[in-house]
C-alpha positions as CSV (number, residue, x, y, z in Angstrom):
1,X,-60.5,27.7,-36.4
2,X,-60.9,31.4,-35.6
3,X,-63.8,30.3,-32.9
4,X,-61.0,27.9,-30.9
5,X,-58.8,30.7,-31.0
6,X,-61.5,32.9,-28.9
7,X,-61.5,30.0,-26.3
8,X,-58.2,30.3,-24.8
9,X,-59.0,33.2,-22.5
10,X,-61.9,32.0,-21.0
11,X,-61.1,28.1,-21.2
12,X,-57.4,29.3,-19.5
13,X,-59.2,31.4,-17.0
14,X,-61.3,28.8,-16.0
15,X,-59.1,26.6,-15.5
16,X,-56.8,28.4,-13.4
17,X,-59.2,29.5,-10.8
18,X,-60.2,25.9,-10.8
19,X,-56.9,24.4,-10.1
20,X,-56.5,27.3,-7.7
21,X,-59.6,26.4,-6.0
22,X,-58.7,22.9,-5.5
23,X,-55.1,23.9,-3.9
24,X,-56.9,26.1,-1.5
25,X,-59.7,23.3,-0.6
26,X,-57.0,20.4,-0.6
27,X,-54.8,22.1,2.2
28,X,-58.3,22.4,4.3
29,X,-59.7,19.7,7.1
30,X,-62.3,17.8,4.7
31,X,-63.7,15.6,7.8
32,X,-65.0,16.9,11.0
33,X,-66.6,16.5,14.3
34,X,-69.9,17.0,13.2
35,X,-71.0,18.7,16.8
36,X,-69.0,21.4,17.7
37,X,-69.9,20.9,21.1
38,X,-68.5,17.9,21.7
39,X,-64.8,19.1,20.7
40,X,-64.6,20.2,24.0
41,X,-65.2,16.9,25.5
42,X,-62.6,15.2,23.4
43,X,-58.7,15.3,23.5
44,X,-57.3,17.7,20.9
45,X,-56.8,15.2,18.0
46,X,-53.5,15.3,15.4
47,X,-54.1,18.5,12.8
48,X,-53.6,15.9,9.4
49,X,-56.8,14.2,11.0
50,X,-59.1,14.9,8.3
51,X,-57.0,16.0,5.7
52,X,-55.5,14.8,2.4
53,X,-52.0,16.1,1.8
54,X,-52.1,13.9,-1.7
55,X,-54.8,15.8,-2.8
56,X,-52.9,19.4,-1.8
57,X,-49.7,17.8,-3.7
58,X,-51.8,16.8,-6.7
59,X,-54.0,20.0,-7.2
60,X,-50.6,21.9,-7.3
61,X,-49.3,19.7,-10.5
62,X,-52.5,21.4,-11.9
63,X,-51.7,24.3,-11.1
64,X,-48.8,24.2,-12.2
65,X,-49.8,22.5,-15.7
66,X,-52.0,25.5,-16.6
67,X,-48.5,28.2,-15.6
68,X,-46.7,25.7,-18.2
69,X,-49.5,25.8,-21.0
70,X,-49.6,30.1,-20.5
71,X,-46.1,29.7,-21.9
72,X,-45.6,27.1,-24.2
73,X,-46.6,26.3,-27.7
74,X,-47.2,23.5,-30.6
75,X,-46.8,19.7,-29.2
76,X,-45.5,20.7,-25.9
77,X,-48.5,22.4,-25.3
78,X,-50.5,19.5,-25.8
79,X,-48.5,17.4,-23.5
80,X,-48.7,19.5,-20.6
81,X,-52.6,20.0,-21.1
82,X,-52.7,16.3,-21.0
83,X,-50.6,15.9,-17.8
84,X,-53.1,18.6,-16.4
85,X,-55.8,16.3,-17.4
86,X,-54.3,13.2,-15.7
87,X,-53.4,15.6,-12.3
88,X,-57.6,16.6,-12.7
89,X,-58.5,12.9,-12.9
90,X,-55.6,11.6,-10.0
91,X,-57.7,14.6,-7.9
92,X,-60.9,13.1,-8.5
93,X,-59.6,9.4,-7.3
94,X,-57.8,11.3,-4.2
95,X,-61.1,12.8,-3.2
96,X,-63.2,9.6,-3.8
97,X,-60.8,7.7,-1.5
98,X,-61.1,11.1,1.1
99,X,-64.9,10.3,1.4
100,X,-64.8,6.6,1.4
101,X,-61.7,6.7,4.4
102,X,-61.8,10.2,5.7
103,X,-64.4,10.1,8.0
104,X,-63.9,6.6,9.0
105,X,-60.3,7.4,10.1
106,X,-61.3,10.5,12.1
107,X,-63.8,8.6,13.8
108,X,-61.5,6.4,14.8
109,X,-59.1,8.8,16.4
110,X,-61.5,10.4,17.8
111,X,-62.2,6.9,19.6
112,X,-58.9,6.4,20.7
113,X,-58.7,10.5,22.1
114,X,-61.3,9.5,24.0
115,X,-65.1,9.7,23.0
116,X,-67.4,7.3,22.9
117,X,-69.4,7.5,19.3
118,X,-68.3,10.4,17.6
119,X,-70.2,11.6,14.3
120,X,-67.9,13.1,11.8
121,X,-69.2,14.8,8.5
122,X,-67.5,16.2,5.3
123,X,-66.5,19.7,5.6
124,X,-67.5,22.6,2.8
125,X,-63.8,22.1,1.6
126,X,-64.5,19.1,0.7
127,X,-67.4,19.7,-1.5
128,X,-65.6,23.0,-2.9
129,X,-62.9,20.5,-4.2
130,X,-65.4,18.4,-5.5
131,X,-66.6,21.6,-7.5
132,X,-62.9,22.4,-8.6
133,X,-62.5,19.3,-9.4
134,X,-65.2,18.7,-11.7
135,X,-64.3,21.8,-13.3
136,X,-60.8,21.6,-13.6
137,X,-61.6,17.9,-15.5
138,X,-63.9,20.0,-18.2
139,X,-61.8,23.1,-18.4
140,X,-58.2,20.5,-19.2
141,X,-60.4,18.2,-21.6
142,X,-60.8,21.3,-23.7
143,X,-57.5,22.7,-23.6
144,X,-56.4,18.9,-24.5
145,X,-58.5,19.0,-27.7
146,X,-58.5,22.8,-28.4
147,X,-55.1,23.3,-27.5
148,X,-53.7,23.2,-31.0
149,X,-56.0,26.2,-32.3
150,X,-55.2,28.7,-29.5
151,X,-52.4,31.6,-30.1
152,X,-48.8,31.2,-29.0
153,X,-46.5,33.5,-27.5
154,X,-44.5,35.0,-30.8
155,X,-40.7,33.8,-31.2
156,X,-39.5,37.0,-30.1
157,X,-39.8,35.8,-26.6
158,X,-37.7,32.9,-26.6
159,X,-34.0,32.8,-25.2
160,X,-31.4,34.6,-26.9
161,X,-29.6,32.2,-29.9
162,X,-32.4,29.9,-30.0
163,X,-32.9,30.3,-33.4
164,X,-30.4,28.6,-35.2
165,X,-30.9,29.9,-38.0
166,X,-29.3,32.9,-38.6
167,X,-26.1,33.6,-40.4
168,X,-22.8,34.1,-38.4
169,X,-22.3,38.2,-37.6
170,X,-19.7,37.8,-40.6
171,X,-21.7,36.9,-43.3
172,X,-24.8,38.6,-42.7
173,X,-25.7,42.3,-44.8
174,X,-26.4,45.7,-42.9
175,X,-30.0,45.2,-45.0
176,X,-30.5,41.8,-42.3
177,X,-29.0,43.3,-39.6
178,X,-31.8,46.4,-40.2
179,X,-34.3,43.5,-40.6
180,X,-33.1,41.5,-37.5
181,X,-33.5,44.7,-35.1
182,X,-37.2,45.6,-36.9
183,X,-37.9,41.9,-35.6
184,X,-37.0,42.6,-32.2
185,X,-34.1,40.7,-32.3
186,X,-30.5,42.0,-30.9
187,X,-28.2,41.7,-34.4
188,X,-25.3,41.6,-31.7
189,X,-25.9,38.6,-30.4
């Protein structure tokens, strides 16, 4: 148990940059003209052309998933290390559909601005989201079955009355409200 507690750092860290990796890589062009030169010889083409705002709008649930998992403890935990799980795995389906209809789609734009047969390729976003990807799939997998062994954030930093179970002001001794203030708590409240 101790050993699963030593992951959390380095399983947490991982998996943010991941998911940080694949917001940055998801809001880039994956498809391109694959000759520079001939950009000049074609019509300017839209700016989504070769993009995948899904996958930009998925890899921020990730993100956001790992922010939630930083904060939160016991079942809910669990949870939102399995929703960061099913964002990973909805990013890997996003980019298998970019490189099946990405660069089909640009060359047909390209067509219609103008050229005659374009090439397109995949850019290196593309393939750093793959890498992210991949990544962010292992790092939420682990913090799915680890989760439950990592530390929490102590009960001292939850909102003010959420523990119920204290005695009204009225009833409690100057010996608990001593004890309330050594546990960080305001005995005022």
């Amino acid at each position: 148990m101790t050993d699963r507690r030593r992951t959390f750092g380095p399983v947490a860290v991982l998996g943010i940059a991941a998911a940080v990796l694949a917001a940055v890589a998801s809001a880039q062009p994956w498809a391109r003209l694959a000759d520079p030169a001939d950009a000049a010889l074609v019509m300017p083409i839209a700016p989504e052309d070769g993009e995948m705002a899904l996958a930009a709008a998925v890899s921020l649930v990730l993100l956001a998933s790992w922010g939630v998992v930083l904060v939160t403890r016991g079942v809910v935990r669990r949870i939102v290390a399995g929703l960061g799980l099913l964002s990973a795995l909805g990013l890997a389906v996003v980019a298998y559909a970019g490189w099946t209809r990405l660069p089909d789609s640009l060359v047909e734009s390209l067509r219609e601005a103008g050229a005659e047969s374009p090439e397109t390729e995949l850019t290196g976003w593309y393939w750093a989201a793959l890498l992210a990807i991949a990544v962010s799939i292992a790092a939420t997998s682990l913090a799915v079955a680890w989760c439950p062994a990592w530390p929490e954030m102590g009960t001292r930093y939850d909102a003010p009355g959420a523990d119920r179970q204290q005695p009204p002001p009225e009833d409690r001794t100057s010996l608990d409200l001593w004890k309330s203030m050594d546990e960080g708590r305001d005995p005022t409240a």
